[in-house]
C-alpha positions as CSV (number, residue, x, y, z in Angstrom):
1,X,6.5,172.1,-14.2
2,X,9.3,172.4,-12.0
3,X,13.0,173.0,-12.7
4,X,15.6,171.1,-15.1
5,X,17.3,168.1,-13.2
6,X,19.7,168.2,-16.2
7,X,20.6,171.5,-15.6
8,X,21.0,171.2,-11.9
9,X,23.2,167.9,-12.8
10,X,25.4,170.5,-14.7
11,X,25.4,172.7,-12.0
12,X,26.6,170.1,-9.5
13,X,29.2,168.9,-11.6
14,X,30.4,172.9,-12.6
15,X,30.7,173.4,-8.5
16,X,32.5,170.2,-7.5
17,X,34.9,170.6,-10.2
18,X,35.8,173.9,-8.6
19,X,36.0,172.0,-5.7
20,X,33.2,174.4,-4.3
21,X,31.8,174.0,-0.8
22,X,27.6,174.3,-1.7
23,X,24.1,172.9,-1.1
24,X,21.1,173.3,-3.1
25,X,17.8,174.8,-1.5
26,X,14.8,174.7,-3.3
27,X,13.4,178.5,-3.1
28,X,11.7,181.0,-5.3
29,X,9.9,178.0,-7.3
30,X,12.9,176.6,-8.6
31,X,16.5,175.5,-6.8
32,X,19.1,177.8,-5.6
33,X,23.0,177.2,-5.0
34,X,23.9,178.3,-1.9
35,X,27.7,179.3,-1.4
36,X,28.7,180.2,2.7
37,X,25.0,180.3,2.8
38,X,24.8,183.2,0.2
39,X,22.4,182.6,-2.7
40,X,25.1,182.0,-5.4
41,X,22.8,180.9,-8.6
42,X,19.9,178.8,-9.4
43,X,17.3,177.4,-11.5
44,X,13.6,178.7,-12.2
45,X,11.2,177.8,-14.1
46,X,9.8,180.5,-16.3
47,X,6.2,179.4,-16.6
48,X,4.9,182.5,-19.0
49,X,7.6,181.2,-21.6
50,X,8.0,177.6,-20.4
51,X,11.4,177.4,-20.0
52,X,14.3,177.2,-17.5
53,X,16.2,180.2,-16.5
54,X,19.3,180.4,-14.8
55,X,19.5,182.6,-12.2
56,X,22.6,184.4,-11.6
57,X,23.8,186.9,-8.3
58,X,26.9,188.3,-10.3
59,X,27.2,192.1,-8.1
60,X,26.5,195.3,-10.6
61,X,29.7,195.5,-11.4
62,X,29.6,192.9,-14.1
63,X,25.9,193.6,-14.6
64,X,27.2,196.0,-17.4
65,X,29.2,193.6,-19.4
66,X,27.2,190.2,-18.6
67,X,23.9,192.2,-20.2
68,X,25.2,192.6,-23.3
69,X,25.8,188.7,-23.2
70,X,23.6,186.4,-25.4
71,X,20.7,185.2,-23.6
72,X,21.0,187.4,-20.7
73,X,17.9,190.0,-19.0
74,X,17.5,191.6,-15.9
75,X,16.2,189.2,-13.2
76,X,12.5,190.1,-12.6
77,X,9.7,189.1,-10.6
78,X,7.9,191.8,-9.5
79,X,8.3,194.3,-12.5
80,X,11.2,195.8,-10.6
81,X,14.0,194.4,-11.7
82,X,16.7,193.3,-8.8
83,X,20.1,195.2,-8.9
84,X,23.3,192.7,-9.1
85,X,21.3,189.4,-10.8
86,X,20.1,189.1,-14.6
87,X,18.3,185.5,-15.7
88,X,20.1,183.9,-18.5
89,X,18.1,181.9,-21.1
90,X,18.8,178.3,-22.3
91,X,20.6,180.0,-25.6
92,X,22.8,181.5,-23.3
93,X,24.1,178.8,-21.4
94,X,23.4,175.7,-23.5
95,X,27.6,175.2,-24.3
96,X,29.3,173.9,-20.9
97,X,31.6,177.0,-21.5
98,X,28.8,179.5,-21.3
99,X,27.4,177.6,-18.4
100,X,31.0,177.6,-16.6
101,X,31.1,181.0,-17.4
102,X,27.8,182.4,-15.3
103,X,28.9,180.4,-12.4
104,X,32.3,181.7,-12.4
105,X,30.9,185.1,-12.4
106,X,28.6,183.9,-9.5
107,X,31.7,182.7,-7.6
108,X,33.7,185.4,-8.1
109,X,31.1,187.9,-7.0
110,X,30.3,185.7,-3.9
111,X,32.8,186.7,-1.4
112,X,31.4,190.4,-1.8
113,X,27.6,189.7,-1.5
114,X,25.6,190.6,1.6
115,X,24.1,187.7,3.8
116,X,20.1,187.5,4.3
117,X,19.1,188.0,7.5
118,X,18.4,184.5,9.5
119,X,14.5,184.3,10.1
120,X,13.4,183.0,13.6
């Protein structure tokens, strides 16, 4: 199954109200929100518990706080879990408030995070 159009509609919508310059790319089996072509957040689809996650690059120094947050785990793919982004579950983003909330963290940790490299 692939990702939630309904909560990349959200997404959308969250980002132009802000009156955010983005694109979407679809990557890592889901879709990502690129921000001055820095992954920002995105969408995956969580296939073990067949659900949506949002993905969220929010730096590691909100890590501390946002972990405590309903909903919210260390982003992992590999069994290594990757410093500066946590998953969120549905529960913790289901209110527009919570929602708003992740990708202001996102945006506000932005301007700070690195650039990957441009493959050839």
């Amino acid at each position: 199954m692939a990702y939630s159009e309904y909560i990349s509609d959200r997404i959308h919508q969250i980002l132009n109200e802000k009156k955010t310059n983005f694109y979407a790319k679809k990557m890592m089996g889901g879709l990502c929100f690129m921000v001055d072509d820095k992954m920002c957040c995105g969408i995956h689809y969580d296939k073990k518990k067949e659900t949506d996650l949002l993905m969220a690059r929010i730096g590691e120094e909100a890590y501390t706080d946002a972990i405590k947050r309903e909903g919210c785990h260390p982003m992992d793919f590999t069994g290594r879990p990757m410093k500066g982004y946590v998953f969120v579950t549905p529960e913790g983003f289901d209110l527009d408030k919570d929602l708003e909330y992740w990708i202001q963290l996102c945006l506000d940790f932005n301007p700070m995070a690195k650039s990957s490299k441009k493959r050839k």
